[in-house]
N, C-alpha and C positions, 0 to 999 in steps of 0.2 A: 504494500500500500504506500504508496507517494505521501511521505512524508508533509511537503510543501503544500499539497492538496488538502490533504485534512488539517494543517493548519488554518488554508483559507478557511475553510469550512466553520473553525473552531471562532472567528472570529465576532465579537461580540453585539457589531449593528445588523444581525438577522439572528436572534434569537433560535427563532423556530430550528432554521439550520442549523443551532450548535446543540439547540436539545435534542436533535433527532441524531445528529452525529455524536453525539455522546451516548445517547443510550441504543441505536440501532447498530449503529456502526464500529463503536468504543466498548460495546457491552457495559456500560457503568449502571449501576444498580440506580433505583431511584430512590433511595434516601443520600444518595452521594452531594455534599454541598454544591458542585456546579452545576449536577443535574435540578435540582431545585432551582437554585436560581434561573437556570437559563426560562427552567419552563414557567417560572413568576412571571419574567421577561416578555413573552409572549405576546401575552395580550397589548401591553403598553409600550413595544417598541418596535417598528419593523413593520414590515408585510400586515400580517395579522391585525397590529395597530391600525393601520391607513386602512383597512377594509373593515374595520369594526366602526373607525373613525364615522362612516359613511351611511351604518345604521338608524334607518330614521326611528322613533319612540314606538311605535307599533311592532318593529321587530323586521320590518322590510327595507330592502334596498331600492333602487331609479324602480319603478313598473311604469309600464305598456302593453296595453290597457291600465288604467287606474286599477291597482289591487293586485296585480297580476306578480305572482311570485317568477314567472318562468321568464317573461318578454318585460323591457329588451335583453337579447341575446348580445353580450356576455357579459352586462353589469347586472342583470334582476336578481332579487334574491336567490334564487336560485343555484346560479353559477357563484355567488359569494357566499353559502352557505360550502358546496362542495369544495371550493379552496379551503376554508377555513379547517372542513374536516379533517385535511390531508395535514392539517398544523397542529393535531394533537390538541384542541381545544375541546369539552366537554361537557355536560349539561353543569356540572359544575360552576362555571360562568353564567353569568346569567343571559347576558346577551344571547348564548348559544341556546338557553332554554325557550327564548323568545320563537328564535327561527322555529325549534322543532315542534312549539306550540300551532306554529302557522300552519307546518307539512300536516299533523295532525289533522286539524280543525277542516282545512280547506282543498285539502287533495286527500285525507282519507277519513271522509266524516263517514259515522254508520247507516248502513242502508235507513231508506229505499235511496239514500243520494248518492248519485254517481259521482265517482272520482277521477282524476285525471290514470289512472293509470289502466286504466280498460284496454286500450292500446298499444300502449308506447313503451314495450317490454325494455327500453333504455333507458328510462326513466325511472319507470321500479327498480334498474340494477341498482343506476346511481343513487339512488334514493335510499335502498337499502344499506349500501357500504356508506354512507353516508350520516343517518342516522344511528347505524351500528356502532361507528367509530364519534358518534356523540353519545353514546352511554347506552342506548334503547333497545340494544338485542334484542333483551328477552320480551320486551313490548309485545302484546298479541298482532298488534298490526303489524310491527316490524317482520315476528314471524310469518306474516301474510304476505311481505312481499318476495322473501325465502321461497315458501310456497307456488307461488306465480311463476317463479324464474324456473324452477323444476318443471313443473308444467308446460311450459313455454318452447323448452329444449327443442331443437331440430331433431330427427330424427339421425343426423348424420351428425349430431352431438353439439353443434353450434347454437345460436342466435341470431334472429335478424328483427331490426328496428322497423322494418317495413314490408308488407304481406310478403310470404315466398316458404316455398316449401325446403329449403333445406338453408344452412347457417352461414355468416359473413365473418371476417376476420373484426371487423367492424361491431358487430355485436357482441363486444368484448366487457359490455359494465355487469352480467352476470358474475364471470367470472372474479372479475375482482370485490365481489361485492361475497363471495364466498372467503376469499382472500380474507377480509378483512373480520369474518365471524371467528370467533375464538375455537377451537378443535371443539373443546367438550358441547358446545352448540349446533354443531354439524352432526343431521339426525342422517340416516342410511338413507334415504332420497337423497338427501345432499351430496354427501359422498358418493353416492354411486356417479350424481351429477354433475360432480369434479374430475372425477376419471373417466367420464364422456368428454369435458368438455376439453380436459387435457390433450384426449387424443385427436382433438378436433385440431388444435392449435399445433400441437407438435409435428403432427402429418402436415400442415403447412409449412413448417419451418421457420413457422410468424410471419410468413411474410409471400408467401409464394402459394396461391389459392388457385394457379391454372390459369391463370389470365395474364394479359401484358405487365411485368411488375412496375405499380404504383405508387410511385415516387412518396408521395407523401408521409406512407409507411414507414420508409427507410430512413427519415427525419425524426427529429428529437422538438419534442415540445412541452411548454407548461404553459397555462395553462389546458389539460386535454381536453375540455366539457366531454362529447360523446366522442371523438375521434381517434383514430385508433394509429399506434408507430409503433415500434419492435420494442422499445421501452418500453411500451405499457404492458406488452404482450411477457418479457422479460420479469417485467418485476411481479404479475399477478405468480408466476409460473413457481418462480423462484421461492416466492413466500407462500404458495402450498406445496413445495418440496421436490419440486421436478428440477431443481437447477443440474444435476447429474446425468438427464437425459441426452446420448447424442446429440437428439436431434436439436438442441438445444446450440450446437458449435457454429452453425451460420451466423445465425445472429446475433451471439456473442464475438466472433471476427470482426462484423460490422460496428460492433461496440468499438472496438479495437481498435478499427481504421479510423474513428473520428475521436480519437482521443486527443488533447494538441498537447506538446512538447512540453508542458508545464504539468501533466496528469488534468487534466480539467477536461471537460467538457461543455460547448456552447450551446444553445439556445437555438437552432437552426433556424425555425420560424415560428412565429405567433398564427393562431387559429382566428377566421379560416383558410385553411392552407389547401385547397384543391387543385388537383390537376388533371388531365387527361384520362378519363378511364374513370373518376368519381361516377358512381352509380344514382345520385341526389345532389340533387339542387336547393340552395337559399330562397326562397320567395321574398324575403326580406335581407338588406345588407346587413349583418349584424355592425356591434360598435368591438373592435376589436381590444382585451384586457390584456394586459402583460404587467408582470412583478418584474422582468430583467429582460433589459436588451438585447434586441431581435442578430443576431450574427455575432455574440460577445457572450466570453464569457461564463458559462452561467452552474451559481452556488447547488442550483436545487439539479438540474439536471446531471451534475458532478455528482452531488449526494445518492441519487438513486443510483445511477450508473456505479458508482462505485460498491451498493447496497448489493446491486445484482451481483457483481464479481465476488465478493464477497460469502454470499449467499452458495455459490456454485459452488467455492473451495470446502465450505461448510458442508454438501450435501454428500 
């Protein structure tokens, strides 16, 4: 591990990155005094900060429509609840209790009222790893969107966000939304549905579905909303224990090749990033988010990439 690397990393004006590289990456226990500190840090300094800063008194972020948690794409609450998840922040906070009161209330009120998630099997993933990773596992509804994602599975072990009989590389918030459920919560539906969805993804090689390869993939991004790159395909994999898998060597070389000369890795593009062979269209331009500069750089993609490496040698 590059010394110089995990230095930057350890650096103190991005919290979130020194608590997660201390305890993901460092293994340091959490009663360890810098892990404490850092994750005090969190909320009040950094990333985290500037996107909590933003929270209006209701518990929402910019909407479009009035009210609307999802739109506009990629400030609504929505896309600022799912950064925030990925930061280690918890019902704990209060702000964070606010957001998951909204998902609650107004995407999964109890019948006879319909919720947004009747459709949009990428919604429910994110939605699940999302709330899971704010404390609500065991919430009955959480375990309803669990439920869903099982149900939903392609026959040929995938996901797709939009009608089609078999699964995309693309339909990948399932899986990490299994990722992010603790073992002892993953019921034998689930598991079975990780070793489908495993083989779904490793027989592509993350990245090669039989079609012209798709540039986009093969780029590094934060943040992902639904969009899918060999990173994200890497690190679900990784942290349900497949880092070991052969088929696993393409795309970690690819890791490889864009590492730069300082161990770091940048920030390729900001979402959205489509090219030629995109299967879906925008109806609307979104407002495009980014925490770090677009071709520079960048802390959080260093940290995972490094999580994944790491991860392999471990498995």
């Amino acid at each position: 591990m590059n010394s110089r690397a995990v230095a930057w990393l350890l650096e103190e004006s991005q919290p979130v990155v020194r608590y997660l590289t201390l305890t993901e990456l460092l293994d340091r226990k959490p009663g360890d005094p810098d892990v404490r500190e850092a994750y005090d840090d969190i909320a009040g300094k950094g990333w985290a900060s500037d996107i909590l800063k933003l929270q209006n008194p209701d518990g929402r972020w910019e909407s479009r429509p009035e009210g609307s948690l999802y739109g506009p794409k990629y400030t609504a609450t929505n896309w600022m609840a799912l950064i925030l998840s990925d930061f280690g922040l918890t019902k704990t906070n209060s702000q964070i209790r606010k957001v998951a009161r909204l998902y609650f209330k107004e995407w999964m009120p109890p019948p006879p009222k319909d919720n947004i998630f009747k459709d949009e099997v990428c919604i429910v993933g994110n939605t699940a790893r999302m709330l899971t990773r704010f404390g609500y596992a065991r919430d009955r509804r959480v375990k309803k969107l669990f439920d869903r994602l099982v149900e939903d599975q392609k026959e040929d072990g995938g996901w797709h966000c939009f009608k089609s009989d078999t699964g995309t590389l693309d339909g990948w918030e399932g899986m990490a939304a299994y990722a992010a459920l603790p073992r002892q919560l993953r019921t034998r539906s689930i598991n079975r549905s990780i070793e489908r969805g495993t083989e779904f993804y490793l027989e592509t090689r993350l990245f090669d579905d039989g079609e012209p390869r798709y540039a986009p993939w093969l780029r590094l991004h934060y943040p992902n909303h639904y969009y899918y790159d060999i990173l994200v395909g890497m690190d679900f994999l990784t942290r349900l224990g497949y880092g070991g898998d052969r088929r696993m060597k393409p795309a970690l070389r690819m890791l490889d090749e864009r590492m730069l000369p300082r161990g770091v890795w940048a920030l390729d593009r900001v979402h959205p990033d489509l090219a030629p062979g995109a299967k879906y269209s925008l109806r609307r331009k979104p407002k495009p988010f980014a925490l770090e500069r677009e071709g520079r750089p960048s802390k959080w993609i260093t940290l995972k990439a490094l999580l994944v490496k790491k991860r392999v040698r471990e498995t």
